[in-house]
C-alpha positions, 0 to 999 in steps of 0.5 A: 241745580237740575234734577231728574227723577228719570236716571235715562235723561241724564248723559250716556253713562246709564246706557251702560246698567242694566234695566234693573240698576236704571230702575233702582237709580229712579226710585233712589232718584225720585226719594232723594229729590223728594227731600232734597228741600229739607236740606237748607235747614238740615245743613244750618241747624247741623241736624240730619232729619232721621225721620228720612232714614227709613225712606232710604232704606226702602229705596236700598240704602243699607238693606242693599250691600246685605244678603237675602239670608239676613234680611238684605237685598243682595245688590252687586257692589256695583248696584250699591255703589250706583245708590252711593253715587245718588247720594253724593249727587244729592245730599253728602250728608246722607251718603256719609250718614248711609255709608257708616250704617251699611258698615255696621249692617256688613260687620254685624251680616259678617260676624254676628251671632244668630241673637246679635242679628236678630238683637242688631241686624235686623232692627238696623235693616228694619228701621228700627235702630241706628249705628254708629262705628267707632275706630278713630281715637284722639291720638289713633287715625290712620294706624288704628292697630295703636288704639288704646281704648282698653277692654278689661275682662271682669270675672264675671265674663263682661268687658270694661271699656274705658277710652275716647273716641273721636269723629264718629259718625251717627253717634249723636242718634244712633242707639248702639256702635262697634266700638274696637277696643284692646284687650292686651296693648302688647298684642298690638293689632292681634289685642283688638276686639269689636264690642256692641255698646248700646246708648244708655250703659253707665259711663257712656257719654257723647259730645257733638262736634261741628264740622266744616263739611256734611254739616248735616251729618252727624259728628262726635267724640264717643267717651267710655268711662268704665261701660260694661259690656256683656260677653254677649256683646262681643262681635266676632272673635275675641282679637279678631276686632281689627281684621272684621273691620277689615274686611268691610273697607273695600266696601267702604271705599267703594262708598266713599269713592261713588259718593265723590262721583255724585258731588262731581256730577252735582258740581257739573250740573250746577256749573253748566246750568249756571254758565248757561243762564247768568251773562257778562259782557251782553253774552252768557257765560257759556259763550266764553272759552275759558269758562268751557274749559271750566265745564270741560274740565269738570265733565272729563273728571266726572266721567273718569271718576265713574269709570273707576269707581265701577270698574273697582265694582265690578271687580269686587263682583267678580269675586277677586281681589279688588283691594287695589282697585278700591284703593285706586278709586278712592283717591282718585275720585275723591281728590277728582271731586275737589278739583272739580268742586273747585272749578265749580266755584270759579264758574260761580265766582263770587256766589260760589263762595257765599253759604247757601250757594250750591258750589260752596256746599259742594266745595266743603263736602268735596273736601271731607272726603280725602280723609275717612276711609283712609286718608288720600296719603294712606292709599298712596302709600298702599298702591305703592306696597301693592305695586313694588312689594315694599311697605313706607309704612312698618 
């Protein structure tokens, strides 16, 4: 696949950044490149190097969506977006990896006491420790107001936390979590509490999962058996757990949404070059027609994947209500990315369909991301109420 460490020698699209995102994406680029040959082991062992992370951060992973107040960079949405979307071109691994660390940063900018941040927040940015954020349940995925991990309140001020969390992402490394857990089952969504759980508390125990796609990635089961947690440990306000998780699911998607443009660009990439160089019938595949509308096709969803995903960026910087629009870019882009991983495949024929090959990664990476950050069928279902003011769902 080709790769260019400068963002200018790729198509028109970065004419449209301004000088200091072009020189954000260039040092993003040239980072990633530069790892991008521990990916063959990574992806067979099943095992992110975390020794990059901190690389990742110096280049604006994670210390970018956080304000200069608490020790961020204060990129635009659109800015943090441009490094997700390098991400997905490079490595989906580390998007998903980045995309939950800048979630746990955003929570704890957000709802963080002055010791949680300087305990949590800062350590994060730094380096220093690594998060992990865990909603799902075995039996809790898209209605995450019916979690039933229990937080039972202790004379003493503390909270039990007793439950199972499942497909949590950093988990296997990471050193602590937001974990959302009820306090009250009756309350429903308005029981719900964010708690900081640190690896290493009684009771606290993770079991890794392999997974189809972003094999590098980390994926487990989270089990808490009676861990005590001190009021301390509490973000945000007491029943205000879901609502805070809330309020970063824009971003999140967003994240998700540039990460499947990168794919899409990578599966472009990757199918041209080889459309190119490998020939059939005394001429390259190129020359045929139906393979130009393979690379055709594949061009026209990658470039309306960036225009969406920008523009919901955009709006996101302008301040307004870009609930809508984030929704709207992460269906489209993530179901744009496995069409156009598919077609990349089928430019590869029966290499595409061997480990190893760049079109079979693409193809599986592609394929996790109609589901976290809310499932393509939920965004359906959420343009749909925004659009005609009439929920399918409650």
């Amino acid at each position: 696949m080709a790769h260019h460490a400068d963002p200018q020698a790729d198509p028109a699209h970065w004419a449209q950044l301004d000088q200091g995102s072009v020189e954000l994406v260039r040092r993003a680029r040239g980072y990633l490149d530069e790892i991008t040959p521990l990916l063959p082991a990574a992806e067979r062992d099943r095992a992110l190097p975390v020794g990059i992370i901190p690389g990742l951060l110096d280049v604006g992973f994670v210390r970018g969506a956080i304000g200069v107040r608490d020790g961020g960079l204060g990129l635009s949405h659109l800015q943090a977006a441009l490094l997700m979307e390098e991400a997905g071109r490079s490595w989906a691994s580390i998007r998903t990896t980045a995309n939950i660390l800048s979630l746990v940063a955003e929570l704890l900018a957000a709802a963080g006491s002055s010791e949680q941040k300087q305990r949590f927040l800062r350590p994060l940015l730094a380096g220093q420790r690594l998060g992990w954020f865990a909603v799902t349940e075995p039996e809790a995925g898209s209605d995450a107001a019916s979690l039933a991990t229990r937080a039972e309140r202790l004379p003493t001020g503390s909270y039990r936390l007793t439950g199972r969390k499942a497909y949590i992402t950093n988990a296997s490394y990471g050193d602590f979590g937001v974990v959302l857990a009820t306090t009250d089952p009756g309350l429903g969504a308005r029981g719900i509490t964010a708690f900081l759980v640190e690896q290493g508390a009684d009771g606290y125990r993770v079991t890794t999962r392999p997974q189809l796609p972003v094999r590098a990635a980390s994926c487990c089961d989270v089990l808490l058996d009676g861990v005590v947690v001190p009021a301390g440990n509490v973000l945000g306000d007491v029943g205000r757990g879901l609502s805070l998780a809330m309020r970063a699911v824009n971003s999140g998607r967003l994240n998700v949404s540039a990460g499947c443009t990168g794919i899409a660009q990578a599966a472009l990439e990757a199918a041209s070059s080889h459309a190119v160089s490998r020939s059939q019938f005394g001429k390259p595949l190129a020359g045929f027609q139906l393979v130009q509308q393979l690379i055709a096709d594949i061009a026209v969803q990658t470039n309306a994947a960036r225009q969406v995903y920008q523009s919901a960026a955009r709006l996101l910087d302008s301040g307004a209500d870009a609930r809508v629009a984030c929704s709207m870019a992460k269906y489209f882009c993530s179901e744009a990315a496995n069409q156009v991983a598919t077609r990349a495949v089928q430019v590869f024929g029966a290499a595409g369909l061997m480990e190893g090959n760049v079109a079979e990664r693409l193809f599986r990476d592609a394929r996790e991301a109609t589901i976290p950050e809310g499932t393509s069928q939920m965004q359906v279902l959420q343009i749909g109420q925004a659009l005609l003011g009439v929920s399918a769902v409650r």
